[in-house]
TIMI-2910 file (N, C-alpha, C, CB; in pm, 1 decimal, decimal comma, always signed):
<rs>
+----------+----------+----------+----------+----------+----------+----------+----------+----------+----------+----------+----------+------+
!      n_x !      n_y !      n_z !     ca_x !     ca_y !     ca_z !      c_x !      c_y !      c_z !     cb_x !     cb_y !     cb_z ! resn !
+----------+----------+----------+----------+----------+----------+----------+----------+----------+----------+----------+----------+------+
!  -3747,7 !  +2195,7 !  -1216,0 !  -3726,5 !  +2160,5 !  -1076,4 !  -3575,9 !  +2148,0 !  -1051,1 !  -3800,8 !  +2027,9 !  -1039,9 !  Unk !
!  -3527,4 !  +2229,9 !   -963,8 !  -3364,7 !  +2267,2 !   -934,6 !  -3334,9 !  +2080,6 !   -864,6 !  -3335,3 !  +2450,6 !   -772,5 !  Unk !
!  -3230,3 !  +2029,9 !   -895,8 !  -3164,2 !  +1893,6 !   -871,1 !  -3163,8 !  +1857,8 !   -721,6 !  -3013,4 !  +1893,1 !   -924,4 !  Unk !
!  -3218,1 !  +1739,8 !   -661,4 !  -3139,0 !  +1764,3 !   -530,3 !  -3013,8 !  +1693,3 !   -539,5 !  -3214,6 !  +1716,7 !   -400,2 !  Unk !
!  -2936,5 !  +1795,6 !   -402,3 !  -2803,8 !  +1815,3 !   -435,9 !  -2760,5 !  +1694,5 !   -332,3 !  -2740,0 !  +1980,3 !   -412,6 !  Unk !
!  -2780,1 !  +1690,0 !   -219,6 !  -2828,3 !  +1532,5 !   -135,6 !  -2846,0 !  +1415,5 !   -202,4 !  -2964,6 !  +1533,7 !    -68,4 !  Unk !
!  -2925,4 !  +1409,3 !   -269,7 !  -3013,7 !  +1257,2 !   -300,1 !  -2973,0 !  +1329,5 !   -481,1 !  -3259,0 !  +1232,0 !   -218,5 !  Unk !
!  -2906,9 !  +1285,1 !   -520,2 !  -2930,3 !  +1317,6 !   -670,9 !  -3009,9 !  +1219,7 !   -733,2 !  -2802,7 !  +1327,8 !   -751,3 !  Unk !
!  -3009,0 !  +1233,8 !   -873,5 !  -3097,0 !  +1110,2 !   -949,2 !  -2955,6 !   +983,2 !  -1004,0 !  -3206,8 !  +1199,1 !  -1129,7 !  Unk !
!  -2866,8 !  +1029,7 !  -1013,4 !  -2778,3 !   +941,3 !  -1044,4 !  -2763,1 !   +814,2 !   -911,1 !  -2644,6 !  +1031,2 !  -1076,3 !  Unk !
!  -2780,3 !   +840,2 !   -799,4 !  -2753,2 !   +763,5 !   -697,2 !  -2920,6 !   +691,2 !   -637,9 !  -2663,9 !   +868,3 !   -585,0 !  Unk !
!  -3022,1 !   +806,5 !   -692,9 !  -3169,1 !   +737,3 !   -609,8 !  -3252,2 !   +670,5 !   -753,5 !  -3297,9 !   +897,5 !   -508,5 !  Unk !
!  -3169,2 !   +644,1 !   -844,5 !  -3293,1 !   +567,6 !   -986,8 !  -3260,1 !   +388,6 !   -917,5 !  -3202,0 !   +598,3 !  -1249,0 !  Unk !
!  -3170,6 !   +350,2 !   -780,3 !  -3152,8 !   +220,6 !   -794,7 !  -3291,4 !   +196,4 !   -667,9 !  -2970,0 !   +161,7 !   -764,2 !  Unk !
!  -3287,5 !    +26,7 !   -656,5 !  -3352,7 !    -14,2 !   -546,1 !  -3312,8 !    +39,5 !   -428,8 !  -3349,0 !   -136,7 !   -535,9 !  Unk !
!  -3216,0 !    +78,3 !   -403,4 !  -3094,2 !    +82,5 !   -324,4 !  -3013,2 !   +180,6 !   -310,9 !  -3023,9 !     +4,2 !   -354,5 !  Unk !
!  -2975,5 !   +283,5 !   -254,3 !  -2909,4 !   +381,2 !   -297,7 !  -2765,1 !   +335,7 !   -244,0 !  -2968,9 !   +518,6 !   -251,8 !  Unk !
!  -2645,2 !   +373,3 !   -339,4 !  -2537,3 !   +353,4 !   -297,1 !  -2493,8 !   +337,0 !   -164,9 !  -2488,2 !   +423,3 !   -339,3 !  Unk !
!  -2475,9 !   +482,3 !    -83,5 !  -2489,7 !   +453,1 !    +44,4 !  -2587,4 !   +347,8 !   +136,7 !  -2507,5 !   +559,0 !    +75,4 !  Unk !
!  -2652,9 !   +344,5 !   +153,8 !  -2758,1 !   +248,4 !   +245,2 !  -2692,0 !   +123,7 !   +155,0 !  -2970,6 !   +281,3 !   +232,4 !  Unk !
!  -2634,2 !    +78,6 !    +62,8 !  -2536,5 !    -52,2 !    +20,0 !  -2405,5 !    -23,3 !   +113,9 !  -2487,6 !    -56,0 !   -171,2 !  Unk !
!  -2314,3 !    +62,7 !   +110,4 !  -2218,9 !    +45,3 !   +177,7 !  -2261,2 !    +70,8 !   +375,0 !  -2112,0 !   +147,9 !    +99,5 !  Unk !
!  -2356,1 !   +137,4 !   +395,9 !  -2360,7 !    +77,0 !   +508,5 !  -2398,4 !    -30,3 !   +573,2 !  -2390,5 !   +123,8 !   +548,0 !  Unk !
!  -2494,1 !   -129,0 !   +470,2 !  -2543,6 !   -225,4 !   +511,8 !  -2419,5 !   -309,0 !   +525,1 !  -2651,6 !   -268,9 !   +434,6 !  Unk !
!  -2323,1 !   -303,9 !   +429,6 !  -2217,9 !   -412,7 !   +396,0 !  -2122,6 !   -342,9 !   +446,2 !  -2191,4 !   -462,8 !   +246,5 !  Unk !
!  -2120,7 !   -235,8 !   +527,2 !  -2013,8 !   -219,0 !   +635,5 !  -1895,1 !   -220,4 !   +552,4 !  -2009,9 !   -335,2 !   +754,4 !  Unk !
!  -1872,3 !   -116,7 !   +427,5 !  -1754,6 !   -102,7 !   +351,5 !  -1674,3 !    -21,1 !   +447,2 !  -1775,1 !    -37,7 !   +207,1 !  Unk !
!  -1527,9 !     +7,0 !   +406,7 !  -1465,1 !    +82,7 !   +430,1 !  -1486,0 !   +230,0 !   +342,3 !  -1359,3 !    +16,8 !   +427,7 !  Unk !
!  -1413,8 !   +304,6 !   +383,3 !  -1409,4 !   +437,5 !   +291,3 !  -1357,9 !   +387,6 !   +112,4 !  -1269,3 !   +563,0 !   +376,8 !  Unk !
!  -1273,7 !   +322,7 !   +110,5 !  -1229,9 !   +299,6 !    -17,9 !  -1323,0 !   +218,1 !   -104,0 !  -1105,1 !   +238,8 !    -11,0 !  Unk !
!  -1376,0 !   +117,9 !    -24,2 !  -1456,6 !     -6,3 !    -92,7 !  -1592,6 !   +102,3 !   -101,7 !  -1478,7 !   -185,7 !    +22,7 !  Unk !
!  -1636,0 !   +179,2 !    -53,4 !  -1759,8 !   +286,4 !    -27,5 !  -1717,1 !   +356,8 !   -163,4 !  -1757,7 !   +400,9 !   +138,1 !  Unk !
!  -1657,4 !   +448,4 !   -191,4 !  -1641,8 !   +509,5 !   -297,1 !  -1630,2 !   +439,6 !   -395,8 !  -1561,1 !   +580,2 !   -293,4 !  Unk !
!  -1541,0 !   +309,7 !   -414,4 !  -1546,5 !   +248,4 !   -500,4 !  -1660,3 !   +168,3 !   -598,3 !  -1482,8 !   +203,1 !   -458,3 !  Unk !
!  -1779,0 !   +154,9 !   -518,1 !  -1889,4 !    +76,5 !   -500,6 !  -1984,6 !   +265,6 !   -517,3 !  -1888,9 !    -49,9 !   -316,4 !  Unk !
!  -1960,1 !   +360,9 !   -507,9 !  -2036,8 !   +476,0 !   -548,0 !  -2012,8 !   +495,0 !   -681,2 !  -2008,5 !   +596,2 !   -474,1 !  Unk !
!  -1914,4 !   +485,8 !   -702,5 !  -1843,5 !   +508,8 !   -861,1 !  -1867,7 !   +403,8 !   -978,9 !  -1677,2 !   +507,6 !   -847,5 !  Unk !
!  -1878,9 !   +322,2 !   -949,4 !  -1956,9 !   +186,7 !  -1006,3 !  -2102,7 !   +220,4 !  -1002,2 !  -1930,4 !    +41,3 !   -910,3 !  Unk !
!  -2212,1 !   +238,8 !   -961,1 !  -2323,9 !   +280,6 !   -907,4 !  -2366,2 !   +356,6 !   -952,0 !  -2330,0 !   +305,4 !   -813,6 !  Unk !
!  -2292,0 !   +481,3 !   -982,4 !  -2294,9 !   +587,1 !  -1071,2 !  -2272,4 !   +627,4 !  -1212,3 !  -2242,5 !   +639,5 !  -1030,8 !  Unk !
!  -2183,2 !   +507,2 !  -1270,9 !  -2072,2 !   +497,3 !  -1379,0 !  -2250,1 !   +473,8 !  -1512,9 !  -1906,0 !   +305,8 !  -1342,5 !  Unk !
!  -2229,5 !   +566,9 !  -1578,3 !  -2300,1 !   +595,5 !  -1704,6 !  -2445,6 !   +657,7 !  -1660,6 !  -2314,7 !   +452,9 !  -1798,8 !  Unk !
!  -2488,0 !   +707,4 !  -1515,8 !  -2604,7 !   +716,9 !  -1497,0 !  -2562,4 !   +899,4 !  -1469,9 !  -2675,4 !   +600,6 !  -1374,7 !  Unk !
!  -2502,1 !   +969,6 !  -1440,8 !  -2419,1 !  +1095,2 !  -1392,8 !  -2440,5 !  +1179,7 !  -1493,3 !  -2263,2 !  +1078,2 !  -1367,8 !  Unk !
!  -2544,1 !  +1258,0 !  -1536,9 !  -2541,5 !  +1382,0 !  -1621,3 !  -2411,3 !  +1463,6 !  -1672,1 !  -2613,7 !  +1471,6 !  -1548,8 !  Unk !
!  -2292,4 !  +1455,7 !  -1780,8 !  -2275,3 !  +1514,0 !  -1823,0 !  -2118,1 !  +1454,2 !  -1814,3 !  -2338,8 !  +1618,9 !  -1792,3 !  Unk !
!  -2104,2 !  +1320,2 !  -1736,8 !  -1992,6 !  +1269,5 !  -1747,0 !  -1994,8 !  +1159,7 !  -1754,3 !  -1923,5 !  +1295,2 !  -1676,8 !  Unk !
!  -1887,8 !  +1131,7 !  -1831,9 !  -1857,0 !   +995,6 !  -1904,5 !  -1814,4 !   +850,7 !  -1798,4 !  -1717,0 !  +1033,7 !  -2011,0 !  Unk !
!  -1880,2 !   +782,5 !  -1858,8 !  -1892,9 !   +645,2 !  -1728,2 !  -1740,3 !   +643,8 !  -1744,6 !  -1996,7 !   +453,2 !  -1767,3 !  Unk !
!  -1669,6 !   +631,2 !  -1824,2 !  -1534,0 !   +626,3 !  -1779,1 !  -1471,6 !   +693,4 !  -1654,7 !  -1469,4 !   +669,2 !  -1875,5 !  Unk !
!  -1515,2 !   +761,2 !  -1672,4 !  -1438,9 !   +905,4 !  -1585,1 !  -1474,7 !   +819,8 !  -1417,6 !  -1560,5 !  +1126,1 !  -1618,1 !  Unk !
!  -1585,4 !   +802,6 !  -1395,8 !  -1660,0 !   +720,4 !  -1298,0 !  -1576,0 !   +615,4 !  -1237,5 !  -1778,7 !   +656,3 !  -1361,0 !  Unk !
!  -1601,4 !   +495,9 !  -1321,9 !  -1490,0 !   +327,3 !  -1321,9 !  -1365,8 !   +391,8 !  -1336,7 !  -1508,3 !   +187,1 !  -1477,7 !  Unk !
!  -1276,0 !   +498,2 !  -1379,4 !  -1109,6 !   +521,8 !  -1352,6 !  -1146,8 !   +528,7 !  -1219,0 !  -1012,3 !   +666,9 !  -1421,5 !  Unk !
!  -1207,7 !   +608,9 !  -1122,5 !  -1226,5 !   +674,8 !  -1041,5 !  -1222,4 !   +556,3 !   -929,4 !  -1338,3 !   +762,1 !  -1067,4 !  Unk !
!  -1304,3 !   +422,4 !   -955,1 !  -1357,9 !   +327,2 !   -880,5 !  -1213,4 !   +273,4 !   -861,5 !  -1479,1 !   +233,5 !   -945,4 !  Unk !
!  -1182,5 !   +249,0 !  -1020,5 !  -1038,1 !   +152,6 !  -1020,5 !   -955,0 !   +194,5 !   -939,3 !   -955,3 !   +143,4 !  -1146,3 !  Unk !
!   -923,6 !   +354,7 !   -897,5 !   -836,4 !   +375,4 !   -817,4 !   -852,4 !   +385,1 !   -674,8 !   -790,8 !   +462,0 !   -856,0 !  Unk !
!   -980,1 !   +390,5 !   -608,1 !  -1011,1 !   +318,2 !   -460,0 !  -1023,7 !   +192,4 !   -443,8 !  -1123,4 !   +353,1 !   -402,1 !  Unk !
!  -1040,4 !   +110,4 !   -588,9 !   -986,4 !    -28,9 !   -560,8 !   -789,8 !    -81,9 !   -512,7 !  -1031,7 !    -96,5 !   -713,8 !  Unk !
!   -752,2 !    -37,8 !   -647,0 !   -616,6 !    -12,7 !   -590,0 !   -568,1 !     -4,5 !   -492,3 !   -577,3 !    +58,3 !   -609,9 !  Unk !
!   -626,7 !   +139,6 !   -398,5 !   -573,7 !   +151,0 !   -311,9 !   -645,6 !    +45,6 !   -170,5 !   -567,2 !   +294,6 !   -311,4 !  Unk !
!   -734,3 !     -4,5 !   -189,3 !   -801,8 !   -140,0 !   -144,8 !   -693,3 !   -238,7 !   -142,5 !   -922,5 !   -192,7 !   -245,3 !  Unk !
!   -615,4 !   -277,1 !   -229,9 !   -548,0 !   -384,0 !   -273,2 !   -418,5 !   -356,2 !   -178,8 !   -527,9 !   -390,0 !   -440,5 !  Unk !
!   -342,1 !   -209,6 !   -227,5 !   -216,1 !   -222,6 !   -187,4 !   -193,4 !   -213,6 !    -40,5 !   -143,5 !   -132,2 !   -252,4 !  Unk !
!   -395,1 !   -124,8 !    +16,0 !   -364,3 !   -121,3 !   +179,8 !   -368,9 !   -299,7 !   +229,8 !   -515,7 !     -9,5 !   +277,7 !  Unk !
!   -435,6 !   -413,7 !   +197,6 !   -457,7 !   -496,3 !   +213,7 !   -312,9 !   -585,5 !   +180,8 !   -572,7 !   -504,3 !   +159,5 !  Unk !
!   -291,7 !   -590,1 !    +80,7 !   -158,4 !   -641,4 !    +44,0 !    -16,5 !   -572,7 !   +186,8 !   -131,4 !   -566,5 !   -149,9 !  Unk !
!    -18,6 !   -478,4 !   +174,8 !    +86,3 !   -437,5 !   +290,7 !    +34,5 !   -503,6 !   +416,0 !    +99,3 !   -267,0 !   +317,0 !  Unk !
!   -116,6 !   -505,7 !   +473,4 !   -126,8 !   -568,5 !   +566,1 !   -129,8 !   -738,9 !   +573,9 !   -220,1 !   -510,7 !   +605,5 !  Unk !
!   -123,1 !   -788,9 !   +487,9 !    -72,8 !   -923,0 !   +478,9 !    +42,0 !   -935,7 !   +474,8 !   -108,8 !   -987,6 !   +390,1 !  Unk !
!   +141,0 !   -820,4 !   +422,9 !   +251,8 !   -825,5 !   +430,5 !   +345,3 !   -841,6 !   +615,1 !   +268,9 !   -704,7 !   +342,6 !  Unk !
!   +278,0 !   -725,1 !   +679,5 !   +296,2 !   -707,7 !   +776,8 !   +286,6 !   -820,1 !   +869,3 !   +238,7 !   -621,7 !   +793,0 !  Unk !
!   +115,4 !   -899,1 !   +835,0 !    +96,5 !  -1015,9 !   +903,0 !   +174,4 !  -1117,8 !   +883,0 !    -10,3 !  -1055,9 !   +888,1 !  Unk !
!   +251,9 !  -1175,9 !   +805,6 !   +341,6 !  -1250,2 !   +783,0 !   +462,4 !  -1286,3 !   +824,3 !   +350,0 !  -1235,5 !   +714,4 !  Unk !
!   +512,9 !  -1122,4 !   +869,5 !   +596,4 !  -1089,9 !   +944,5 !   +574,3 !  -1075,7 !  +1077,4 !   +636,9 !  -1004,7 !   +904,2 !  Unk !
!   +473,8 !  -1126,8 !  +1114,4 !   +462,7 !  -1116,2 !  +1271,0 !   +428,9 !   -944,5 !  +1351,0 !   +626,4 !  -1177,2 !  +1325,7 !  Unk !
!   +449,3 !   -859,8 !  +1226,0 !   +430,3 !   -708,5 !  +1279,8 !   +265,8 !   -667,0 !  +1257,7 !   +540,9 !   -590,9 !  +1182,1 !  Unk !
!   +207,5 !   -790,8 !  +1242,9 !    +42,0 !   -732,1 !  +1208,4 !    -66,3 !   -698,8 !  +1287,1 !    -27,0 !   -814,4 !  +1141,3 !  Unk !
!   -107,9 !   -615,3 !  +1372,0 !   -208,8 !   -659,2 !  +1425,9 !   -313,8 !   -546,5 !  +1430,4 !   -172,8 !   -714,8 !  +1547,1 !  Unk !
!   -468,0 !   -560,6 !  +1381,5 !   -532,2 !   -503,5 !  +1346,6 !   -602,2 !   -495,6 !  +1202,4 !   -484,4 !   -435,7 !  +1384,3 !  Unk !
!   -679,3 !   -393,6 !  +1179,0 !   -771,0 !   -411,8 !  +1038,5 !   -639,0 !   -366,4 !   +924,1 !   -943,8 !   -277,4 !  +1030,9 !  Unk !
!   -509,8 !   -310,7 !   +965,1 !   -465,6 !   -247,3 !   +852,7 !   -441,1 !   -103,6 !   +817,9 !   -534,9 !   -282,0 !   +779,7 !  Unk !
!   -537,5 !    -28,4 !   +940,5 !   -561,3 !   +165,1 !   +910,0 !   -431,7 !   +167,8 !  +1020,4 !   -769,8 !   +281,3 !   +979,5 !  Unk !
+----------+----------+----------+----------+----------+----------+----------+----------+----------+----------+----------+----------+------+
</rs>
């Protein structure tokens, strides 16, 4: 039976499929991928959970440093908004 390419098995073996988690919890794009990559990390045919969690770690990151600049900003009185 050819894979579906939509709904794979790496993302539909949970209660929950990744997505329908980040929309319920209203992630951003970064926290969304990040939270796919975690989700996915050792369940992914033919790649290494590492490869996965580097992947997460670095939409976390960039989670951090967009957030960090916008506290930065807010501090300074130049803040206003989510940060995008």
């Amino acid at each position: 039976m050819p894979q579906d390419k939509i709904n794979p098995k790496h993302y539909t073996d949970f209660s929950i499929t990744p997505v329908d988690a980040i929309e319920v919890w209203g992630l951003n794009f970064s926290l969304g991928n990040a939270v796919k990559y975690i989700a996915r990390a050792g369940h992914k045919a033919g790649e290494p959970s590492l490869d996965d969690l580097r992947k997460a770690q670095w939409y976390l990151n960039r989670e951090i440093e967009r957030q960090e600049k916008a506290a930065a900003k807010q501090q300074n009185g130049e803040y206003k908004g989510d940060g995008y």
